[in-house]
Every structure is written in C-alpha cells, then in structure tokens.
Backbone as CSV, one residue per row, in Angstrom:
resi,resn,N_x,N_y,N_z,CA_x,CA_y,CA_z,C_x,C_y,C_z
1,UNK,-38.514,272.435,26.814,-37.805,273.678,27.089,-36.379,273.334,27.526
2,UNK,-35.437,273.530,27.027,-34.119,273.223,27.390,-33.038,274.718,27.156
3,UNK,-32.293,274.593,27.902,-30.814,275.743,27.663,-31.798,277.245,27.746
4,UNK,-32.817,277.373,28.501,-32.871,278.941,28.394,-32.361,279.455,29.603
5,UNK,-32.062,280.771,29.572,-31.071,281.939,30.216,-31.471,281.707,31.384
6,UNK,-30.687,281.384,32.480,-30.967,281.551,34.110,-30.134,282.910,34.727
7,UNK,-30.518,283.177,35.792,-30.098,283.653,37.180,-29.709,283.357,37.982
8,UNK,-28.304,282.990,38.836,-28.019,282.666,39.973,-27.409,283.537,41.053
9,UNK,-28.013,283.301,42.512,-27.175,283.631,43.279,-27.088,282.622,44.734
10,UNK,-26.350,283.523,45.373,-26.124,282.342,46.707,-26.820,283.170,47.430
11,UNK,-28.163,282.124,48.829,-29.157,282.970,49.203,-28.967,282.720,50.306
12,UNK,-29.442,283.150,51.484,-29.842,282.392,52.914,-31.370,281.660,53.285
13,UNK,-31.202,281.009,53.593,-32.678,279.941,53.844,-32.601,279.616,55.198
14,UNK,-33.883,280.521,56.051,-34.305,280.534,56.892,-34.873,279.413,58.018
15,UNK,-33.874,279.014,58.920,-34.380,277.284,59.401,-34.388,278.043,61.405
16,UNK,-35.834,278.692,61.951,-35.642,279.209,63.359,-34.105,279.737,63.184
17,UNK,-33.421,279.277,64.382,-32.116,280.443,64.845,-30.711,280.330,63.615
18,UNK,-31.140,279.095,62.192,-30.179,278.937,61.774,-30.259,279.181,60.439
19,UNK,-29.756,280.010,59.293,-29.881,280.216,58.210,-28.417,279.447,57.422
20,UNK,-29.061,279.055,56.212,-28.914,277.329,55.445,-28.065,278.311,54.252
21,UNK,-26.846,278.563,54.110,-26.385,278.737,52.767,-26.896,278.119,51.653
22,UNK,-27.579,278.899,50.561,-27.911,277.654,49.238,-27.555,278.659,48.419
23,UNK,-27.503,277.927,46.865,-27.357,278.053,45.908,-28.651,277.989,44.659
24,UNK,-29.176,279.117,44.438,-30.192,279.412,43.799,-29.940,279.714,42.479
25,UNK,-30.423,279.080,41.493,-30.610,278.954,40.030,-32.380,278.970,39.399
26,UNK,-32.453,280.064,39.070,-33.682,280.036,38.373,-33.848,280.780,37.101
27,UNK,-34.988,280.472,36.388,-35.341,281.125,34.790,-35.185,282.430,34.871
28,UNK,-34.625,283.439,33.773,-34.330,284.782,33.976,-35.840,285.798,33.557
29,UNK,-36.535,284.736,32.740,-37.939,285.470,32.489,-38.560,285.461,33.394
30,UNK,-39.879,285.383,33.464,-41.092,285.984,34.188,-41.552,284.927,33.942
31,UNK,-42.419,284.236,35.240,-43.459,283.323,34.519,-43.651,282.116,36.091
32,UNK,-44.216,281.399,35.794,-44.334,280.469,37.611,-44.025,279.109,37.000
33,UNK,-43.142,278.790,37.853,-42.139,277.690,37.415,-42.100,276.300,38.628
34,UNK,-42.061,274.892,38.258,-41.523,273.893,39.529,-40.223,274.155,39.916
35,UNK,-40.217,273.430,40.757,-38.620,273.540,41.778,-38.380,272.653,42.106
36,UNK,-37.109,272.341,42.156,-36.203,271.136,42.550,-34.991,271.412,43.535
37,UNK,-35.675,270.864,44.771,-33.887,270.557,45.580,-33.186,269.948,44.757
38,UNK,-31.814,270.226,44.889,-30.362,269.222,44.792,-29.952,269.460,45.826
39,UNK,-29.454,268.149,46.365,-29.062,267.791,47.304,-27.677,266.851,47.039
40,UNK,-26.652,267.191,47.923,-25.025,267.812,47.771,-24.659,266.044,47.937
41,UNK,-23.537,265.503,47.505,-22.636,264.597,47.793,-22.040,264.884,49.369
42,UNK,-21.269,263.989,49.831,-20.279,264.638,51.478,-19.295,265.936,50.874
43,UNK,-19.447,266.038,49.726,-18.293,267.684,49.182,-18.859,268.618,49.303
44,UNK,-20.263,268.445,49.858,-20.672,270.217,50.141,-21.060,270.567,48.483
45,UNK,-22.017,272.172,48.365,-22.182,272.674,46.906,-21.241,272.790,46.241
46,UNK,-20.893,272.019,46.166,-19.353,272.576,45.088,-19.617,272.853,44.006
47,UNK,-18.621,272.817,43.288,-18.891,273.585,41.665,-19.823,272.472,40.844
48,UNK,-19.163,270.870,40.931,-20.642,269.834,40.117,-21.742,269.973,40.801
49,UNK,-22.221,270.150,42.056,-23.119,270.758,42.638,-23.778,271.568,41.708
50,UNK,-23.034,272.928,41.621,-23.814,274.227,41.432,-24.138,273.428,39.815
51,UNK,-23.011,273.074,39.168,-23.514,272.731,37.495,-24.773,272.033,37.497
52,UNK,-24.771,271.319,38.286,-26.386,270.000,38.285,-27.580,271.090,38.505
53,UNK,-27.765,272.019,39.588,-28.274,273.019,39.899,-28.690,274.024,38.532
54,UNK,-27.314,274.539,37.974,-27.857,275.705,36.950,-28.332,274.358,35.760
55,UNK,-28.338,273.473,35.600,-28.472,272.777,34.543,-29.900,272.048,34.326
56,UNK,-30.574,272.246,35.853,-31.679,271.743,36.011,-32.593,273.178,35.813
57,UNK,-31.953,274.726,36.437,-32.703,275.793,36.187,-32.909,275.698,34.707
58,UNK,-32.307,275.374,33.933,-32.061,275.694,32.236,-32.997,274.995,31.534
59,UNK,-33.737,274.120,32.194,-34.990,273.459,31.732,-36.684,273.660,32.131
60,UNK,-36.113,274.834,32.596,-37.315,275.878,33.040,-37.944,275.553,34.854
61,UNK,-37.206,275.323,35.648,-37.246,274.976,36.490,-36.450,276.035,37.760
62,UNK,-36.905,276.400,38.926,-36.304,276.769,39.817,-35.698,276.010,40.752
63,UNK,-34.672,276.097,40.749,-32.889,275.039,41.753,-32.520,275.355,42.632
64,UNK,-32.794,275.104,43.837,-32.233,274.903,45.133,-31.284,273.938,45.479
65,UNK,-30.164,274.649,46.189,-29.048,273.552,46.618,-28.517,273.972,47.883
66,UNK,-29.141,273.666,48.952,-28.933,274.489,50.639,-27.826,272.915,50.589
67,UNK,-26.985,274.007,51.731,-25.824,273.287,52.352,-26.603,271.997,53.584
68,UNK,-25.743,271.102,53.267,-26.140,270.188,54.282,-25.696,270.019,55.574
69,UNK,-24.323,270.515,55.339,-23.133,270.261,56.464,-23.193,271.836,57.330
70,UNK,-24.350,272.635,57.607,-24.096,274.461,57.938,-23.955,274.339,59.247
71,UNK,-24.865,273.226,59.887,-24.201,273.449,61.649,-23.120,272.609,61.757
72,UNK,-22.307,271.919,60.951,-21.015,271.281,61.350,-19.888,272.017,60.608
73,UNK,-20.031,272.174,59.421,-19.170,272.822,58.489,-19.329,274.268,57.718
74,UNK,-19.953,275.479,58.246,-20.444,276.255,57.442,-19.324,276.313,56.198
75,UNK,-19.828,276.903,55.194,-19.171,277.098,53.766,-17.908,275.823,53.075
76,UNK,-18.107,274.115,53.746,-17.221,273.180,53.910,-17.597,272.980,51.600
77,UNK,-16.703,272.985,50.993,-16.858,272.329,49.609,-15.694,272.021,49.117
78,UNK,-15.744,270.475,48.396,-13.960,270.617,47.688,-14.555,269.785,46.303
79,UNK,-14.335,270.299,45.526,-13.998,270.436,44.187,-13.307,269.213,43.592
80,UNK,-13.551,268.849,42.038,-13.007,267.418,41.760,-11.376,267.673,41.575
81,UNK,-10.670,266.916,41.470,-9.232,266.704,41.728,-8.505,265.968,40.149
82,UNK,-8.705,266.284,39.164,-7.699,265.864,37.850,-6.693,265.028,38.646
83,UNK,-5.827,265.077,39.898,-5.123,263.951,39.956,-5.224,262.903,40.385
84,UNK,-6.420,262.942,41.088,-7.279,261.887,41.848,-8.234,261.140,40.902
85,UNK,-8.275,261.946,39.608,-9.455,261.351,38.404,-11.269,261.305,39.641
86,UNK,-11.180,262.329,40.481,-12.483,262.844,41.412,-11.949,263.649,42.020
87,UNK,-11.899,263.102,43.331,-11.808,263.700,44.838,-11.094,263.120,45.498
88,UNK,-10.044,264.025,45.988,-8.681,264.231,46.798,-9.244,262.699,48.172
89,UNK,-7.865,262.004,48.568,-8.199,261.567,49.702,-8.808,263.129,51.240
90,UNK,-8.186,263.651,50.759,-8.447,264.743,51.978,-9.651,264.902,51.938
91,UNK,-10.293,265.346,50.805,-12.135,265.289,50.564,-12.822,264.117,51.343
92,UNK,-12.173,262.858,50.657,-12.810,262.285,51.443,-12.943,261.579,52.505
93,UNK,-12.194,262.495,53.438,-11.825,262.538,54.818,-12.474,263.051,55.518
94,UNK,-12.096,264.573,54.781,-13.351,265.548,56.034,-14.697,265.320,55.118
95,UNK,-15.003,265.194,54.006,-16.428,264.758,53.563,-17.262,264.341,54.654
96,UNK,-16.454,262.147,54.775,-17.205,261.363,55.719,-17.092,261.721,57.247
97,UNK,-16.040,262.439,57.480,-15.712,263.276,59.218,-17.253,263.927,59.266
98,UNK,-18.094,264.662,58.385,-18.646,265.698,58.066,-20.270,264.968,58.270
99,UNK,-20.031,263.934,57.262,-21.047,262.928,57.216,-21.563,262.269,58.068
100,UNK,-21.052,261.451,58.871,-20.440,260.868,60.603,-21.646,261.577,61.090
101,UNK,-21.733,262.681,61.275,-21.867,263.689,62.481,-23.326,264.056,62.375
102,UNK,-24.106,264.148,60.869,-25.526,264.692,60.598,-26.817,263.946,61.696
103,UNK,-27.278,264.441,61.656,-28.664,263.926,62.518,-30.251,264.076,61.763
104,UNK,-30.670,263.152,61.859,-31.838,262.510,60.532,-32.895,264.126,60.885
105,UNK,-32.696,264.095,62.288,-34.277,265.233,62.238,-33.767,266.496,61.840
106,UNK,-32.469,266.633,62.212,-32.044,268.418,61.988,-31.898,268.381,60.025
107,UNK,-31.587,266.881,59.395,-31.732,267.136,57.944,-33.285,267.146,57.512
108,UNK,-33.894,266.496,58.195,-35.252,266.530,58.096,-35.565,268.153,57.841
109,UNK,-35.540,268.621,58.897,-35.781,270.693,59.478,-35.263,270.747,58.413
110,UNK,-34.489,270.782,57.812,-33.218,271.791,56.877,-34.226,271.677,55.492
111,UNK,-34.890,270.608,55.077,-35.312,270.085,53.728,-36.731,270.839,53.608
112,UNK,-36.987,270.676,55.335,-38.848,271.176,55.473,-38.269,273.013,55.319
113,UNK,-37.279,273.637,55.419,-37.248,274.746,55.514,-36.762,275.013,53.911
114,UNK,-35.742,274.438,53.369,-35.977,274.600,52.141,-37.116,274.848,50.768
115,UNK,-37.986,273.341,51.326,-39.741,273.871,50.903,-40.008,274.654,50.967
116,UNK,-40.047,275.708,53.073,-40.484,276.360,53.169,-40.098,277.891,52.014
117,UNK,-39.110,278.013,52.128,-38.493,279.071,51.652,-39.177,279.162,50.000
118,UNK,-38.629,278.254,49.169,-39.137,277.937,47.389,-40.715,278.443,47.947
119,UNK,-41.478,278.460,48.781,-42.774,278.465,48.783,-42.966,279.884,48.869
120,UNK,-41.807,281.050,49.050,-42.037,282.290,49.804,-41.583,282.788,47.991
121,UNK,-40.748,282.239,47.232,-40.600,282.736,45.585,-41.272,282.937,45.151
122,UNK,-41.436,284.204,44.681,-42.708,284.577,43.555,-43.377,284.097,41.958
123,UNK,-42.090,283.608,42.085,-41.778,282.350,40.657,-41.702,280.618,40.907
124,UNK,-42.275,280.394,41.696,-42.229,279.240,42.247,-44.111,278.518,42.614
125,UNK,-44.057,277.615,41.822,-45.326,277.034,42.398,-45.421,276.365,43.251
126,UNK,-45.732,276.561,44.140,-45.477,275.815,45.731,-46.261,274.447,45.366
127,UNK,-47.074,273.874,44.397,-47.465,272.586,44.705,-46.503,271.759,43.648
128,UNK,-45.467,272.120,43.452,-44.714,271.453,42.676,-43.684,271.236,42.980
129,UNK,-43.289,270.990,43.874,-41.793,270.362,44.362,-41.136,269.546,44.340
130,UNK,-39.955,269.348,43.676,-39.102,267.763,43.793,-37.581,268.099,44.262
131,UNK,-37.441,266.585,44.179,-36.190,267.003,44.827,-35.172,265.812,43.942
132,UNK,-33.175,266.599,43.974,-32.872,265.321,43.267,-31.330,264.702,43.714
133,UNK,-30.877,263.837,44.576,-29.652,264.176,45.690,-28.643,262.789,44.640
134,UNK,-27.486,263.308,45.004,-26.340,261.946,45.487,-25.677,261.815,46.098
135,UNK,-25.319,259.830,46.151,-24.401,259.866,47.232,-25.255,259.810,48.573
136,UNK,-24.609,260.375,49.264,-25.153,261.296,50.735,-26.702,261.724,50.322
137,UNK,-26.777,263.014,49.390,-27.548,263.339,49.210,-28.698,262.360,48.681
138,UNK,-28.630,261.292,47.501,-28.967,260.556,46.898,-30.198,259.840,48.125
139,UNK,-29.316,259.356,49.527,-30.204,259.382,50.761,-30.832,260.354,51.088
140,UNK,-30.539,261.502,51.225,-31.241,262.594,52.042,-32.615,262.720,50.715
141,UNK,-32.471,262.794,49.465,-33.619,262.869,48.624,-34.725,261.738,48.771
142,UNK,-34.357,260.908,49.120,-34.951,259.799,49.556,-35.977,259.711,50.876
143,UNK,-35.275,260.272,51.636,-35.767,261.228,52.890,-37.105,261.772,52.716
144,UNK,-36.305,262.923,51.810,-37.394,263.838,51.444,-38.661,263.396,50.426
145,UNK,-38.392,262.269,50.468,-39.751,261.829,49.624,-41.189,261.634,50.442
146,UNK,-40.695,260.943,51.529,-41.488,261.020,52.601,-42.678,261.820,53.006
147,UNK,-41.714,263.421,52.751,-42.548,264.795,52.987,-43.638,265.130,51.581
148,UNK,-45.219,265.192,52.087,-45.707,265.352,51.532,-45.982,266.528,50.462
149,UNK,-45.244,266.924,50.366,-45.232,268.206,49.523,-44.109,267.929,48.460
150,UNK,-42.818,267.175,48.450,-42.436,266.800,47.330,-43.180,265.588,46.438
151,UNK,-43.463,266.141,45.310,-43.972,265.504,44.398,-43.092,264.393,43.223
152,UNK,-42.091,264.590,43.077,-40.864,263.779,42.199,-39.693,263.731,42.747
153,UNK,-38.984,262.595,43.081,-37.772,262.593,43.996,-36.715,261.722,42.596
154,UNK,-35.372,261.872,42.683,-34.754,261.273,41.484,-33.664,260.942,43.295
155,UNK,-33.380,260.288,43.671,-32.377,259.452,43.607,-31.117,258.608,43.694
156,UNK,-30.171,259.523,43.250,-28.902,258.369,42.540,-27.980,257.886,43.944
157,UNK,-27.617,256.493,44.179,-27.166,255.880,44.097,-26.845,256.235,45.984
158,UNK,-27.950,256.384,46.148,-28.270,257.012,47.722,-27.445,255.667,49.036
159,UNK,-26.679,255.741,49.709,-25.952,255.323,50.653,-26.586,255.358,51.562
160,UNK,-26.495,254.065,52.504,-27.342,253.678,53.769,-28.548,253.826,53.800
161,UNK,-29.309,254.198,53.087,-30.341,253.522,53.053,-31.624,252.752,53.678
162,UNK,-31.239,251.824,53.276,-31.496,250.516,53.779,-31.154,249.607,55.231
163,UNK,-30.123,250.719,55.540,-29.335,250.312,57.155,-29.064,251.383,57.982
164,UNK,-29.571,252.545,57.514,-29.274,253.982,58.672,-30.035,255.143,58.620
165,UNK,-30.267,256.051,59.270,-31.101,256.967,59.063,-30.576,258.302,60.135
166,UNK,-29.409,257.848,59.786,-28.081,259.323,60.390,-28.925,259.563,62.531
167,UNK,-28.455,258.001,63.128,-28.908,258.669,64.077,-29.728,257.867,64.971
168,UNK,-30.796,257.509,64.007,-32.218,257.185,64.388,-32.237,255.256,64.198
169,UNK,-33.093,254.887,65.030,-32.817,253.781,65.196,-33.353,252.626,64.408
170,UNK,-34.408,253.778,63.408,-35.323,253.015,62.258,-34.272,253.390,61.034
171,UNK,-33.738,252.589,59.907,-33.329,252.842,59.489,-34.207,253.372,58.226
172,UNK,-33.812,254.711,57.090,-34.602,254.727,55.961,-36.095,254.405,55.413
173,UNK,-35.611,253.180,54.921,-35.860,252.670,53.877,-37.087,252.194,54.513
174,UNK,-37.281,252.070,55.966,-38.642,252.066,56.467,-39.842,252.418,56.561
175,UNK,-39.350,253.810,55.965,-40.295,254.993,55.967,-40.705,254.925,54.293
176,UNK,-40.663,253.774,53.728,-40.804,253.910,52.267,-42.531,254.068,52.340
177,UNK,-43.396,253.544,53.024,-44.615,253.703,52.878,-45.074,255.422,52.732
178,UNK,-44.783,255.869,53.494,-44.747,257.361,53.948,-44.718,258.017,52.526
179,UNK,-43.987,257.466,51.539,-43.725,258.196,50.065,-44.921,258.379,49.325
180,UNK,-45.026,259.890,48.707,-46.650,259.993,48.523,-46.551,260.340,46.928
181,UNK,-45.023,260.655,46.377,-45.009,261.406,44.834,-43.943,259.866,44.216
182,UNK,-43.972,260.456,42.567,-43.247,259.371,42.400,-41.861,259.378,42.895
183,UNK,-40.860,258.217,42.654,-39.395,258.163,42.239,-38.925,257.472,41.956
184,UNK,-37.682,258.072,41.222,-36.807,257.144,40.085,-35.440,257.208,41.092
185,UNK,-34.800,255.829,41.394,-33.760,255.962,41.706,-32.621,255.025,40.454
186,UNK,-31.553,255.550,40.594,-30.677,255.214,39.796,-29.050,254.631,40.554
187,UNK,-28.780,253.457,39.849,-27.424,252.622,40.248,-26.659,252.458,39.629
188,UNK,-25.493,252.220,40.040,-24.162,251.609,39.354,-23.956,250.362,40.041
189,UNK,-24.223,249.240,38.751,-24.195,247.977,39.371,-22.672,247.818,39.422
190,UNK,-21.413,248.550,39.642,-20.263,248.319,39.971,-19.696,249.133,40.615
191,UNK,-20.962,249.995,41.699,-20.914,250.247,42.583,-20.122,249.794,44.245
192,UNK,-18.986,250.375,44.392,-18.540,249.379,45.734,-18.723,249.833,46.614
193,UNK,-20.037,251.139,46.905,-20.243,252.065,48.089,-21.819,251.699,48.301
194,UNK,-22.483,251.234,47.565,-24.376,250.596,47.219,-24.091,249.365,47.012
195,UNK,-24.223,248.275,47.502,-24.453,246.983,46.820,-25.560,246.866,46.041
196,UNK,-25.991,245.583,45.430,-26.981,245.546,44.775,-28.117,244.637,45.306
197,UNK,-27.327,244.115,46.488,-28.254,243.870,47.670,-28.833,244.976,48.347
198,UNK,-28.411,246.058,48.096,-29.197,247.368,49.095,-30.103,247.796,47.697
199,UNK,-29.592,248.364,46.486,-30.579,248.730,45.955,-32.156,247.496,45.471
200,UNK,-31.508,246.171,45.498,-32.617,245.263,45.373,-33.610,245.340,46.370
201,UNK,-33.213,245.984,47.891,-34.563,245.758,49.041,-35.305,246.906,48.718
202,UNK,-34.267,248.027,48.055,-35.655,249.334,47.747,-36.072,249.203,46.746
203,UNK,-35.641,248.520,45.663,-36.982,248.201,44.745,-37.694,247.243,45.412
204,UNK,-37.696,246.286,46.153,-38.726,245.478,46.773,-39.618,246.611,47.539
205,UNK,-38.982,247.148,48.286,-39.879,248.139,49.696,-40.721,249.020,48.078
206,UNK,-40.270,249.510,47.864,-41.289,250.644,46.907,-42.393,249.753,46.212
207,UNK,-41.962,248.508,45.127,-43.144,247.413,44.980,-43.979,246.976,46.272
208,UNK,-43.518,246.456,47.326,-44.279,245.954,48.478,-45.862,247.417,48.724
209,UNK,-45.241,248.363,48.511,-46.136,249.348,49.281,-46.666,250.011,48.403
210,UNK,-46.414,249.947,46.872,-46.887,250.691,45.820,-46.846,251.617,45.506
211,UNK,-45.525,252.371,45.753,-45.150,253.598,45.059,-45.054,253.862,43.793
212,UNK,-45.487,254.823,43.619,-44.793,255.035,41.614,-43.442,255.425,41.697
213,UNK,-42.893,253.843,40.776,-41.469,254.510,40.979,-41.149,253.297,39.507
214,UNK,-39.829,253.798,39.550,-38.978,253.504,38.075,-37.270,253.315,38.793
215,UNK,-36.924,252.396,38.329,-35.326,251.775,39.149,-34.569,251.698,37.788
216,UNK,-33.514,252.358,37.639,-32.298,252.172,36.270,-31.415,251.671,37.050
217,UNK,-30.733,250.840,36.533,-28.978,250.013,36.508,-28.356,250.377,35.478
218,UNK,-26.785,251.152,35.831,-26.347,251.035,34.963,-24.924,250.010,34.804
219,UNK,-24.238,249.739,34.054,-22.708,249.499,34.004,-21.638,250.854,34.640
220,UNK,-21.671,251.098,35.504,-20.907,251.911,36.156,-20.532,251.411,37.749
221,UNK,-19.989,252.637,37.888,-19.428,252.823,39.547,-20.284,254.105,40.091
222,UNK,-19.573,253.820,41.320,-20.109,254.907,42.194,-19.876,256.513,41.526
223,UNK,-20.892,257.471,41.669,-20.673,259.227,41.128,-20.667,259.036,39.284
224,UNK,-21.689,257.853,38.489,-21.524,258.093,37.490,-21.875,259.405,36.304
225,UNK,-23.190,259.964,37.681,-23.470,261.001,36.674,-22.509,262.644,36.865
226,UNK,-20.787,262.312,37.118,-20.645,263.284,37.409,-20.206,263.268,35.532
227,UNK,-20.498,262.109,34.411,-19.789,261.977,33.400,-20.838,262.552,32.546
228,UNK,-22.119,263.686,33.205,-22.384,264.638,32.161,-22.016,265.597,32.079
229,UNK,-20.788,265.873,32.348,-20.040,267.364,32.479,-18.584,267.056,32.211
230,UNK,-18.438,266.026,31.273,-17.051,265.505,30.994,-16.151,266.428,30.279
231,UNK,-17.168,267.525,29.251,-16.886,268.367,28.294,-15.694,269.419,29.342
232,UNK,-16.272,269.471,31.090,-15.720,270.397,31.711,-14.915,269.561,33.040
233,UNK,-14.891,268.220,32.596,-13.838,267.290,33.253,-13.777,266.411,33.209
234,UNK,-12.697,266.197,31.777,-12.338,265.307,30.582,-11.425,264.462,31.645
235,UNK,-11.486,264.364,33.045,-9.964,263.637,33.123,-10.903,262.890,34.294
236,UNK,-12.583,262.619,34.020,-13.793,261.915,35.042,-13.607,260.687,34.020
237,UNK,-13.260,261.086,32.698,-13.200,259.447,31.536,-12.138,258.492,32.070
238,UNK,-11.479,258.996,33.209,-9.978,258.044,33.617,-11.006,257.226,34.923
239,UNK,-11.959,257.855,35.087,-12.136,257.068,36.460,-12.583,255.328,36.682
240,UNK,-11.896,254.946,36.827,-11.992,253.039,37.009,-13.324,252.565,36.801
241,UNK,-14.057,253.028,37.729,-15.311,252.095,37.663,-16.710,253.858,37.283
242,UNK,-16.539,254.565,37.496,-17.388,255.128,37.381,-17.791,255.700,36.022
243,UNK,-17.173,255.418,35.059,-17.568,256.209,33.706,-18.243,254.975,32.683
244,UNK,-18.837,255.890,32.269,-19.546,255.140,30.960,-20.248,256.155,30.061
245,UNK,-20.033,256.106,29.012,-20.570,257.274,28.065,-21.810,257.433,27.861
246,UNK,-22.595,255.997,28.077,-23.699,255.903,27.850,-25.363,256.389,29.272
247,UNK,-24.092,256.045,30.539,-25.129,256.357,32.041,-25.321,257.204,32.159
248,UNK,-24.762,258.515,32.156,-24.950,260.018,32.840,-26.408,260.315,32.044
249,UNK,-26.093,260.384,30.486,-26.799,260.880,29.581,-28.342,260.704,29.506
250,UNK,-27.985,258.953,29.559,-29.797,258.069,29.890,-30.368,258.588,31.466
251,UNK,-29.314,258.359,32.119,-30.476,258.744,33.127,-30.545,260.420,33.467
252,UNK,-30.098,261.246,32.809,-30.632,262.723,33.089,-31.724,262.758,31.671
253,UNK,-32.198,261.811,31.130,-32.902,261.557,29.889,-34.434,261.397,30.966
254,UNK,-33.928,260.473,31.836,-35.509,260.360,32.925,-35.210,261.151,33.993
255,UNK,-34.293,261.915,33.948,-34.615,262.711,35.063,-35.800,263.810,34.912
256,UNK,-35.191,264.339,33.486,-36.283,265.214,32.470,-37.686,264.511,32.753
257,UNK,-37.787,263.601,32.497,-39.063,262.278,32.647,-39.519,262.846,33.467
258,UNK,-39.241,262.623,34.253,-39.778,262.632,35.968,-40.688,264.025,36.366
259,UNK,-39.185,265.017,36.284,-39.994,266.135,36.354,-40.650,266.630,35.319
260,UNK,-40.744,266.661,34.088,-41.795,266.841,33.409,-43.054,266.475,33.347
261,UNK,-43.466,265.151,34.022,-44.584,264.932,34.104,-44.920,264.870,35.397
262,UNK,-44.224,265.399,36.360,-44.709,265.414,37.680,-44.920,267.047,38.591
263,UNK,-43.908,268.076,37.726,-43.788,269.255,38.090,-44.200,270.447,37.256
C-alpha cells in the first residue's frame, strides 16, 4: 500500500498537567491501521519532520510526531537553511541549548503518553505500535524500545547512546535487554556526531542479549535520510558528508520492512 490520501492535523496529547503538541497524519479512509511515533531531531517538528510523518501515514499507517522540547520550548522548530546546505548555526544553538536540558524520565512520560493517546484512536490498533526517531530522536526511539508495547523501533543514527541517558546515571544502551520488539538501526559511517565505535557496542549489546534486530551502514554523514526529500531540497545534494543517492532510499526500503512485518 503506498501514496494513499491522508489527513493531517496538529493535536494535543494528554501527559497529567501537561499537554504534548503533535503532529498527526493518518489514512483518510476507514479501516484499523498500525502507528508509528516519529520522533523529532534537536529542530523540533519541523516541516522534514512533518514530511517523514505524512510519508509514513501514506503507507497506510497512523503518524504521530509529539514535540519533545514542550516543557522547555513550547512550539521551538527551525526549518532547513539552502544557505547552510541544512541548518542555520542558530538552529544549532538553541537545538543543543534545548537538548542540554531534557530529562530521560519526563521523555520517558511523554512517549508512554503518546502510546497512551494512539491507543484512545478509533483507527488505531493499539497492539501495534512502533516508533521511528533521529538524531536526538534516533536516541529517544531507542528508548522507546524498551517499552513494551512498541513492537518495531527504526533508529537512525541515534546520539549518546551508548554514553548518556539525558540525566540518568545508567547510560542507554544498558537498557538494551529490556527491548522486547524488533529494531533496525541505521548509520553513516562518515558520521562525525556517532562514531563507529558507538554504533559497533549496539550492535554488540543487541547480539549479546538477542534482540531481533538488523544494523545498515551507509557511505554517508550525519541526517542522511533527510536526502529522501531532495525533490523538495535540491540544495541537501551540496551537503559534504551527508548525501548519497543511494542511503535515504535503501534504508526507507527497510523501514517499509520493518513495519510491514511487524505492524
């Protein structure tokens, strides 16, 4: 099922005294559908945000994309920059200012309330949940694998990892046992924000403990899959290390993977 007609709007998602700005994309027919968090880069939902979002609804899927940054930054997003060939130094200023500041349990709450919410959709099969982040997010999906109710987690190119857990004194990648659905994470081995010493200990931790999971490398840099939307920002082909014609494409090839046979 690919490219059929969605619905979007921007919703509130209910977390106790604090409601979570997101961005909701789902099928315009009738019918009970899986769901997928996306989960934001340090830019907040921005517009590649929302595209990853409606692009994942379009494959018959319901898309969630709650703000990450709502008790530090409500409505914080900046947009890619043609002169920067990405994102403005200013982005990524207040981005990591933004980033700095999160706390592992209140993203924890935010992800368990997101579930909660997809679970209250009438079009939503509550035993089918995945989730799919970068960057920042790329960690926080990682996170959320943990929680037993996501069933397929994708991934990309998730930061700290392996050395932080926004806070907490266990870092990540500790909690890999805890993972109960599959996941695919994805790299840019010319990555200068992931080494390949960090993504090598989480393919070890996921083998050590026996997760179902699947690891891609590509020839890229850091934010390669922002180069499946090149058609709508032709000036992401200038970017140094992050483009390649061939990464975006293959791995939203298993992203399909993933959730198709898991959701």
């Amino acid at each position: 099922m690919t490219n059929i007609e969605i619905n979007t709007c921007y919703v509130k998602v209910p977390n106790n005294d604090l409601e979570i700005d997101a961005y909701l994309a789902q099928p315009a027919s009738a019918g009970s559908f899986g769901a997928v968090i996306v989960f934001q880069e340090i830019f907040g939902v921005n517009s590649n945000i929302r595209d990853i979002t409606e692009l994942i609804a379009k494959q018959g899927y319901v898309a969630l994309a709650p703000a990450m940054y709502q008790r530090i930054a409500p409505g914080f997003e900046f947009g890619f920059s043609p002169e920067d060939v990405g994102y403005s130094p200013e982005a990524y200023k207040l981005g990591l200012q933004y980033y700095q500041q999160v706390k592992y349990q209140e993203i924890l709450s935010d992800i368990q309330a997101a579930i909660a919410y997809l679970k209250t959709l009438p079009n939503v099969k509550g035993d089918r949940i995945g989730s799919i982040g970068f960057c920042f997010g790329g960690h926080v999906a990682y996170m959320a694998a943990t929680l037993p109710d996501i069933k397929a987690t994708a991934s990309f190119y998730g930061g700290g990892i392996t050395t932080s857990s926004y806070g907490e004194e266990t870092p990540t990648i500790n909690r890999t046992s805890e993972i109960k659905g599959t996941i695919y994470t994805f790299f840019g081995t010319r990555d200068s924000l992931v080494s390949q010493e960090e993504n090598e200990k989480i393919e070890a931790e996921l083998k050590k403990h026996q997760i179902n999971h699947r690891i891609f490398r590509y020839d890229a840099g850091h934010g390669f899959f922002g180069g499946l939307f090149l058609d709508k920002y032709p000036f992401l082909e200038q970017h140094p290390n992050g483009y390649n014609p061939e990464a975006a494409p293959d791995a939203w090839k298993h992203v399909l993977e993933l959730f198709q046979n898991n959701l």
